[in-house]
N, C-alpha and C positions, 0 to 999 in steps of 0.2 A: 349487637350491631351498632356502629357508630360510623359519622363521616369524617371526612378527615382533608381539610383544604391545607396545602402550600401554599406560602406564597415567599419568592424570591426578590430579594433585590439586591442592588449594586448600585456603593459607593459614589460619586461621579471621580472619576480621576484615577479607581479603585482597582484591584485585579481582587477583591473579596465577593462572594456573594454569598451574602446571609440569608438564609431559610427560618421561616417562622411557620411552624405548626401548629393549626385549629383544629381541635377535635370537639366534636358535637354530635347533638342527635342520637344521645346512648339511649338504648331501649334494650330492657331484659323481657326476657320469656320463663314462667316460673320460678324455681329457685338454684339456682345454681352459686359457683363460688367465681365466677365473673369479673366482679366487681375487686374482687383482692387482686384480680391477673393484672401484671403490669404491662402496657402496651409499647413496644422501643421501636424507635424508626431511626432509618440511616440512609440519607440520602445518596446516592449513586449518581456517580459522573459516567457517562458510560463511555465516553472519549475524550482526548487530550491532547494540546496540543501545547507546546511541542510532548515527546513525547516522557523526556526528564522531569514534569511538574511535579513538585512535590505539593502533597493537601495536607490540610491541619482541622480536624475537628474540636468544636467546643464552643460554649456558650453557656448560659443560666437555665435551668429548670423555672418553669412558670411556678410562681409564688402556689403554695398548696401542695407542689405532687414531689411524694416520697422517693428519694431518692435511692436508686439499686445499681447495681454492679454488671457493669454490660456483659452479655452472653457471644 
């Protein structure tokens, strides 16, 4: 189990909005292989305006987490 905050901001002047992901508060139960699972998040825009917008994903991995091959 872990939590896991967003938080969004935007540019001033900007049409970017940059997401930054906190994850925290891991707790295991027993012994499992948990810890090797990689956790991937993708933020969803669930409407769009107009409705041409083209997105672009990317950014840095937080210093520390291994990098893998999106599914």
């Amino acid at each position: 189990m872990f939590n896991v905050r967003v938080v969004g901001t935007v540019p001033l002047n900007s049409r970017t909005i940059n997401f930054r992901y906190y994850f925290t508060d891991f707790v295991t139960t027993g012994r499992t292989s948990a810890a090797a699972m990689p956790i991937r998040t993708k933020g969803k825009i669930p409407q769009s305006w107009p409705s041409g917008a083209r997105y672009t994903r990317g950014g840095n991995l937080p210093a520390g987490t291994p990098a893998h091959s999106p599914s």
